[in-house]
MMTF fields as JSON, N, C-alpha, C and O atoms, coordinates in Angstrom:
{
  "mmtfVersion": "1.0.0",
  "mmtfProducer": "UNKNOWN",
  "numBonds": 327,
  "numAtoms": 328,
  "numGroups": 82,
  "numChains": 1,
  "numModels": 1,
  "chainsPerModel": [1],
  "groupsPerChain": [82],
  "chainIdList": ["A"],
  "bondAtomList": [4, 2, 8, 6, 12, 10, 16, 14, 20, 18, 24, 22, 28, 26, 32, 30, 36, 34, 40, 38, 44, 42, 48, 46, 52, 50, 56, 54, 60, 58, 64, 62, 68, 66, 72, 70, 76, 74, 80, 78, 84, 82, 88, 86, 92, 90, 96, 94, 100, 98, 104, 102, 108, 106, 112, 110, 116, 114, 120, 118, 124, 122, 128, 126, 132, 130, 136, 134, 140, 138, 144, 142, 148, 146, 152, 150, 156, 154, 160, 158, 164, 162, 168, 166, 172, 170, 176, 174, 180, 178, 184, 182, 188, 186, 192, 190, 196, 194, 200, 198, 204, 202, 208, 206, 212, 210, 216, 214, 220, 218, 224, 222, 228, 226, 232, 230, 236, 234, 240, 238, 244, 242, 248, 246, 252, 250, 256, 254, 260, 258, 264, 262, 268, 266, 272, 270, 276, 274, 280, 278, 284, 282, 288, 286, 292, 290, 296, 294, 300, 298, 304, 302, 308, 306, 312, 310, 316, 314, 320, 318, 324, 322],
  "bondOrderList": [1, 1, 1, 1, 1, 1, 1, 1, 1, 1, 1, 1, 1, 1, 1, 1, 1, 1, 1, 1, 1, 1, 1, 1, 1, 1, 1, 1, 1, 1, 1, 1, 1, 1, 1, 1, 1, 1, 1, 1, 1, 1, 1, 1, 1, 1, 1, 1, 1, 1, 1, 1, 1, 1, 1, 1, 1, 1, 1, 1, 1, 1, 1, 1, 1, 1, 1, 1, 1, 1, 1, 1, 1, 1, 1, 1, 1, 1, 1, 1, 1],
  "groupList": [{"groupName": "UNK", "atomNameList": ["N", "CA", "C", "O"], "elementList": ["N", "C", "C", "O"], "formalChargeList": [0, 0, 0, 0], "bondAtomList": [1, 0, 2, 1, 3, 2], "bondOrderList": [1, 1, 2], "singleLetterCode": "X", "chemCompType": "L-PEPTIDE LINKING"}],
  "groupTypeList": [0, 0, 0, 0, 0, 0, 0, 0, 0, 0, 0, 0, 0, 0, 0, 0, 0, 0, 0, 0, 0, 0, 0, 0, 0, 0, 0, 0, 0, 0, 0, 0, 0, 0, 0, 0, 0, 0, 0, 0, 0, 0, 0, 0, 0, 0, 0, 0, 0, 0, 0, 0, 0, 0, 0, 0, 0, 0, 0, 0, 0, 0, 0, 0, 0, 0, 0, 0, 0, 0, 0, 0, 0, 0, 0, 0, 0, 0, 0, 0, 0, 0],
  "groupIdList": [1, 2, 3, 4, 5, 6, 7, 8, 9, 10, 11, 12, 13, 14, 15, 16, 17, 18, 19, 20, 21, 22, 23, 24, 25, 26, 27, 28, 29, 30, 31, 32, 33, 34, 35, 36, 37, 38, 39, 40, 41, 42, 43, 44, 45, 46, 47, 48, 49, 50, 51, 52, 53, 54, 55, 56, 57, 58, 59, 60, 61, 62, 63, 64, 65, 66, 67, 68, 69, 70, 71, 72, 73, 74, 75, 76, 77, 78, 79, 80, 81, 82],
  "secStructList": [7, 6, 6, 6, 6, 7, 1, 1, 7, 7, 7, 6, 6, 6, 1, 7, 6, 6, 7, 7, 3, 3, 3, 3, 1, 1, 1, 1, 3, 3, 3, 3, 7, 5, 7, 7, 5, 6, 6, 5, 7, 7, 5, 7, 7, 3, 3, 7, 4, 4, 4, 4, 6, 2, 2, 2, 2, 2, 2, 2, 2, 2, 2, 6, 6, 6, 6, 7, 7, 7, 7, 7, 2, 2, 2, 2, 2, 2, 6, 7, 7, 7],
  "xCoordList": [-5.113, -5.295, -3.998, -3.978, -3.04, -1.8, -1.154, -0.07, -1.902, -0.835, -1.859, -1.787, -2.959, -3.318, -2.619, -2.781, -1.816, -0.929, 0.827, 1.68, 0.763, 2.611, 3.08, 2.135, 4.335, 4.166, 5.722, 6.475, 5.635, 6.49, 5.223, 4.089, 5.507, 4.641, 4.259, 5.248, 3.416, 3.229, 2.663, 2.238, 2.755, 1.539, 2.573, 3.793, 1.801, 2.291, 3.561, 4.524, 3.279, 4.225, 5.627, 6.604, 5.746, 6.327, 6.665, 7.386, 6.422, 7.021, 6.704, 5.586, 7.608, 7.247, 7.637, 8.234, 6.989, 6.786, 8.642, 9.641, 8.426, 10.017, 10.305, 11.522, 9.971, 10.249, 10.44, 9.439, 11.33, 11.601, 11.616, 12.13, 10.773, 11.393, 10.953, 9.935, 11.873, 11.583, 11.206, 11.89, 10.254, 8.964, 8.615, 8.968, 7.813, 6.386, 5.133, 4.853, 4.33, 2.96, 2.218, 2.053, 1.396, 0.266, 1.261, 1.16, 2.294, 3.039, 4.063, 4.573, 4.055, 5.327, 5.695, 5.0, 7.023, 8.042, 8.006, 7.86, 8.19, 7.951, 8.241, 7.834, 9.006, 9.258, 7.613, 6.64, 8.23, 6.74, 7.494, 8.319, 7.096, 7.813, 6.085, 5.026, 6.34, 5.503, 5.672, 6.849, 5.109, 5.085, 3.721, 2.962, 3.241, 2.226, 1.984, 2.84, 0.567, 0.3, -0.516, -1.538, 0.019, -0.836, -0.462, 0.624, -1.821, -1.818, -2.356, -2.779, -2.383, -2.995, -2.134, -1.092, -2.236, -1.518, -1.378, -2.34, -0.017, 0.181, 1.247, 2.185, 1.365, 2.468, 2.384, 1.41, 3.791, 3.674, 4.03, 4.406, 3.857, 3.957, 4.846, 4.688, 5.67, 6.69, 7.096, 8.042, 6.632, 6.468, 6.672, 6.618, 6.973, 6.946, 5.565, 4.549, 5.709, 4.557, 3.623, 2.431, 4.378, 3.516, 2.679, 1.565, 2.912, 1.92, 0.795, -0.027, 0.785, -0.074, -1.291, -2.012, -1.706, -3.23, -3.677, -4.528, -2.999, -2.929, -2.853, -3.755, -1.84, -1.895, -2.835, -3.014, -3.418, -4.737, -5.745, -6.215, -6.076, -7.244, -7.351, -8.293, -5.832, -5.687, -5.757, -6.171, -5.368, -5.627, -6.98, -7.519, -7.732, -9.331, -9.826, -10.312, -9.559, -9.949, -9.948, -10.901, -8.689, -8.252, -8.864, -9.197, -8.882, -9.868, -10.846, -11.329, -11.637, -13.132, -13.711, -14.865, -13.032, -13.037, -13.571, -14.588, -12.237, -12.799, -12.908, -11.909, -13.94, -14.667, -13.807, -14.126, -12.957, -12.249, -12.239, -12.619, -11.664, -12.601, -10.974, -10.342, -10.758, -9.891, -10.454, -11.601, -9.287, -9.645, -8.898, -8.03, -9.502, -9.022, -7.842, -7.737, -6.78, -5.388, -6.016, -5.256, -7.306, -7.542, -7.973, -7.801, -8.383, -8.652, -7.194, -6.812, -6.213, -5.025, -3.842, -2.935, -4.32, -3.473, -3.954, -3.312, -5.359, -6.44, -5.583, -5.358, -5.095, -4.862, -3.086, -2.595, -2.792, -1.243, -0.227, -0.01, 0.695, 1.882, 3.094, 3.775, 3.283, 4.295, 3.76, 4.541],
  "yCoordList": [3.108, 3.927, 4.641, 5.832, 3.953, 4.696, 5.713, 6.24, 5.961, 6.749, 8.268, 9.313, 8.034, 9.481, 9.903, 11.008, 9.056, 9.316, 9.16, 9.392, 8.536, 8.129, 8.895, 9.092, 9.533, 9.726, 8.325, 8.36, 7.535, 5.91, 5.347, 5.825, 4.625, 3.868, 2.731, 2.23, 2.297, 0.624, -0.319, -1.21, 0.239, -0.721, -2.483, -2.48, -3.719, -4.681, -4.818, -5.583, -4.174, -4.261, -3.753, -4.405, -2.393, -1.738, -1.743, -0.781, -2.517, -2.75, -4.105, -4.415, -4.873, -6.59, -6.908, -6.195, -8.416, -8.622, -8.248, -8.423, -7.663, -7.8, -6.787, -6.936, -5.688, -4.659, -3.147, -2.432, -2.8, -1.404, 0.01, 0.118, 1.11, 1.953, 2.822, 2.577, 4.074, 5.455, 6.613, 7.181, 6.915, 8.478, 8.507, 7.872, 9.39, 10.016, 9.448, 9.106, 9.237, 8.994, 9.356, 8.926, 10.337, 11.433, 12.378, 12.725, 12.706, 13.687, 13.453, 14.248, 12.351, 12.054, 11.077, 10.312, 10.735, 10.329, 8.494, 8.23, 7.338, 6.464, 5.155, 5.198, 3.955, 3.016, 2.118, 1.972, 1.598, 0.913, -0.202, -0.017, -1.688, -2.672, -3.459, -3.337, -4.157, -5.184, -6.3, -6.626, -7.075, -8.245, -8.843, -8.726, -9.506, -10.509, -11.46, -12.068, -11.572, -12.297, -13.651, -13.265, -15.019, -15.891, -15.292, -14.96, -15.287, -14.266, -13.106, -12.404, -12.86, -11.378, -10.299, -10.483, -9.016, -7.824, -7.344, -7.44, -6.734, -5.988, -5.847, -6.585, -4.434, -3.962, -3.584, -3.624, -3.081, -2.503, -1.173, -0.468, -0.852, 0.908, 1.036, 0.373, 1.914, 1.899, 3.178, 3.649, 3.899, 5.454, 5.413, 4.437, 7.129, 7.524, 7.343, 8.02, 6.285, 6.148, 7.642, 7.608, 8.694, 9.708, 9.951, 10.43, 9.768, 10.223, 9.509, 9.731, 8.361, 7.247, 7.154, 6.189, 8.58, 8.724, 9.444, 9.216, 10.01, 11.238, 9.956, 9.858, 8.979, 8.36, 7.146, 6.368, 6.955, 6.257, 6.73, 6.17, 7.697, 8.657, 9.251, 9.766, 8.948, 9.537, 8.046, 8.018, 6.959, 5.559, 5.385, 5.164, 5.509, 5.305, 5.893, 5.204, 7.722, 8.153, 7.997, 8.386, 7.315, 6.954, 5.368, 4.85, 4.892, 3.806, 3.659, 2.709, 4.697, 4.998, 5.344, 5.032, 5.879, 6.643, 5.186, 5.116, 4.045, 2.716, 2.172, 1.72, 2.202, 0.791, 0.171, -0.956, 0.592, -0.384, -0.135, 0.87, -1.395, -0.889, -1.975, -2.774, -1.519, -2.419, -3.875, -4.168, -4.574, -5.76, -5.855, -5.073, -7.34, -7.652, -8.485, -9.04, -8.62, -9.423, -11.055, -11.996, -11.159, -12.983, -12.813, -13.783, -11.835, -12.117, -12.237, -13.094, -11.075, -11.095, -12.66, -12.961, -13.295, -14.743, -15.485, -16.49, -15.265, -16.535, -16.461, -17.463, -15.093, -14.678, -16.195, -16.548, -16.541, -16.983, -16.604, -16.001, -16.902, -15.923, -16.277, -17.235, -16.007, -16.498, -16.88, -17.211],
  "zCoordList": [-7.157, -5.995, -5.629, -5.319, -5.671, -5.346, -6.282, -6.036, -7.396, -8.456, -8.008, -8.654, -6.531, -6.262, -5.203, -4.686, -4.828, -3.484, -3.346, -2.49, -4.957, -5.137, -6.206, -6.971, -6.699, -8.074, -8.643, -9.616, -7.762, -7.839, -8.87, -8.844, -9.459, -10.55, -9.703, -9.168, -9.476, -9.043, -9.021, -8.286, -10.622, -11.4, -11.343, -11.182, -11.502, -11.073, -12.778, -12.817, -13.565, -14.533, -14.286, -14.652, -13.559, -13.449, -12.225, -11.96, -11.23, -9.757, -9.37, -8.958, -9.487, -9.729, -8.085, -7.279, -7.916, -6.198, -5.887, -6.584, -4.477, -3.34, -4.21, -4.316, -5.033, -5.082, -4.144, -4.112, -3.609, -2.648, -3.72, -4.833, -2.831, -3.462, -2.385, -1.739, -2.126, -1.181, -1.845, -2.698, -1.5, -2.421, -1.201, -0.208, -1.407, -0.742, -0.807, -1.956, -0.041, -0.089, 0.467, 1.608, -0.073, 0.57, 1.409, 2.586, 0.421, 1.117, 2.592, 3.381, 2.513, 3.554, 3.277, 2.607, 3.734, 3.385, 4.04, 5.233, 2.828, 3.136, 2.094, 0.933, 2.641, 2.043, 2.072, 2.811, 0.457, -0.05, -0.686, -1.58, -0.059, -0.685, -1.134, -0.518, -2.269, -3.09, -2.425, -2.579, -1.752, -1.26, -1.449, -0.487, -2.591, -2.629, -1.633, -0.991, -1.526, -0.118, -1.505, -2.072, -1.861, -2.684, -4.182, -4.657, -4.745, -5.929, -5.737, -6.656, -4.757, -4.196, -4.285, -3.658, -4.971, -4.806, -3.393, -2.63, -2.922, -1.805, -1.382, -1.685, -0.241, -0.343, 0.859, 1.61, 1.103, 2.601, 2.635, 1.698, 3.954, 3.397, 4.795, 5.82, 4.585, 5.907, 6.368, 5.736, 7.328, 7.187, 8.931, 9.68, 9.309, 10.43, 11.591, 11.432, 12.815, 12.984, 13.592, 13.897, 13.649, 14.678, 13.008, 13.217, 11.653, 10.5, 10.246, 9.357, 11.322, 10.975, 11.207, 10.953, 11.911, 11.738, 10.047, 9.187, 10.162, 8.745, 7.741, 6.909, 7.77, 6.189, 6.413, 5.477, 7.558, 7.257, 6.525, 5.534, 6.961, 6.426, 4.958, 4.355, 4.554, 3.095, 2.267, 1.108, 2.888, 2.392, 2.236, 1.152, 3.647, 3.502, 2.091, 1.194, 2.029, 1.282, -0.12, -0.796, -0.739, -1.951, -2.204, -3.27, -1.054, -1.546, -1.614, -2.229, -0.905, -1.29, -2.7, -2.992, -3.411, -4.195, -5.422, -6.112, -5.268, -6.483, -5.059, -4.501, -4.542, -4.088, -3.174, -2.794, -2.819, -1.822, -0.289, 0.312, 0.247, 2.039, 2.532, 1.841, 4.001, 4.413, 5.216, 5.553, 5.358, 5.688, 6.901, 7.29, 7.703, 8.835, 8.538, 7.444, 9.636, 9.805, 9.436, 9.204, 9.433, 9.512, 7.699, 6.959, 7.296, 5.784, 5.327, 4.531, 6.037, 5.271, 5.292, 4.517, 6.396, 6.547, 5.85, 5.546, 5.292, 4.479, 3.127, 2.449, 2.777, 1.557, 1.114, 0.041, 2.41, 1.991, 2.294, 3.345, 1.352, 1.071, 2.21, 1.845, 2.817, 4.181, 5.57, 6.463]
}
């Protein structure tokens, strides 16, 4: 999903967990760190909050696309991790 919104690679080969890097995503400007939650993939995305309606909507959209939908803060604690 992210290689329609990053041109950062972040595939789990090529950006291993507690990995940082600063690009763009969906066209604005934003730190993306790898932090696995368990064995679960994920990352954080760290951007200007006034864009944060705009890069929801481009998230929704890119995950619509394979099947993916967001989750609630209680799935994300089930997941582990810290």
């Amino acid at each position: 999903m992210f290689a329609k919104l990053c041109g950062v690679d972040l595939r789990p080969a090529k950006f291993p967990d507690l990995s940082i890097a600063q690009t763009s995503v969906a066209r604005i400007s934003a730190i993306v760190v790898r932090h696995d939650r368990g064995g679960t993939l994920a990352y954080h995305l760290l951007t200007d909050s006034a864009s944060a309606e705009y890069l929801w909507d481009c998230l929704l959209d890119a995950m619509a696309e394979f099947e993916g939908r967001p989750v609630g803060l209680t799935a994300v604690r089930a997941l582990g991790g810290d």
